[in-house]
N, C-alpha and C positions, 0 to 999 in steps of 0.2 A: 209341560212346565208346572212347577210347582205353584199352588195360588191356594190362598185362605179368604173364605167368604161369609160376609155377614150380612143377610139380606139381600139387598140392594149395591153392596159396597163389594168389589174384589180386588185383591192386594196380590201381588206375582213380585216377591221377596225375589227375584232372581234376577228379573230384570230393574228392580223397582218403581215398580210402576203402580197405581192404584186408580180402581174406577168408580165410579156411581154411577150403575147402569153400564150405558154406551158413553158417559162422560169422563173423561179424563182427570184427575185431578192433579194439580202441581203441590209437588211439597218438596221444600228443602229435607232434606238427608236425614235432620236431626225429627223434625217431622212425620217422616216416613217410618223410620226407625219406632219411634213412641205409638203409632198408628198398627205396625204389624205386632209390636207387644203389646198391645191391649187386644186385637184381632183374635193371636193366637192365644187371648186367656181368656176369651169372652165368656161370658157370664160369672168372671171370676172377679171378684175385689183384689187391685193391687193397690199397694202403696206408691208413695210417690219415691221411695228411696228404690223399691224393685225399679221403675220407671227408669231415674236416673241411673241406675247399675247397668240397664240393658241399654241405655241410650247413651250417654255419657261416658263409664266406664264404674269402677268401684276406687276409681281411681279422683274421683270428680270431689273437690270439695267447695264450692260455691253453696248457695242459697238454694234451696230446696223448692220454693215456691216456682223456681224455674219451670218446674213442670204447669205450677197453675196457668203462665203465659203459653207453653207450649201447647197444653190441650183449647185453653179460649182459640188459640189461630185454627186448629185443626177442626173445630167446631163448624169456625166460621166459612172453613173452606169447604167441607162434606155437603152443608148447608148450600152457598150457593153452588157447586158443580150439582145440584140436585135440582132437576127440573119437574118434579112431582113430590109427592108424599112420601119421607121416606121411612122405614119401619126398624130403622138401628139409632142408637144414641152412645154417646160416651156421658155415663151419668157421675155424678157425683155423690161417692159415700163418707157423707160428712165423718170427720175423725178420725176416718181410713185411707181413702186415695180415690182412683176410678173406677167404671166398670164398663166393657165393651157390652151392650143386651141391643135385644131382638125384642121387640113390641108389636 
């Protein structure tokens, strides 16, 4: 099966599923989606329009900060499904968007 990994974190696009470690994590669709496009761009700066286009559609015209809510939740779920130290972040590059990295 197909799966993209970052550190500690593995994501299986196929089944949609994503782990930290041995832990499972839950994420709604829209979540999951925004987590394997920053996965599969890691150590890349994307925008939050790339974000929405891959998650939403190009089709999406709402409020843009949508994404700022959507990575806080996913933050916060990598974080607790994490029962150690963990060595990935989704950073923020101020003026640009996110970045999936390995520390």
């Amino acid at each position: 099966e197909k799966r993209f990994t970052l550190a500690e974190l593995t994501i299986f696009p196929d089944s949609y599923e994503a782990f930290v470690g041995e832990q499972r994590i839950r994420l709604t669709t829209k979540e999951f989606e925004a987590l394997l496009y920053l996965v599969s761009h890691a150590g890349k700066a994307v925008t939050r329009e790339h974000i929405i286009n891959a998650v939403w559609g190009s089709e999406y015209i709402g409020e843009p900060r949508i994404v700022d809510t959507l990575i806080k939740r996913l933050r916060q779920k990598l974080i607790a499904a994490s029962d150690t130290q963990v060595h990935f972040n989704i950073a923020t590059i101020y003026g640009v968007g996110y970045k999936a990295e390995v520390f």
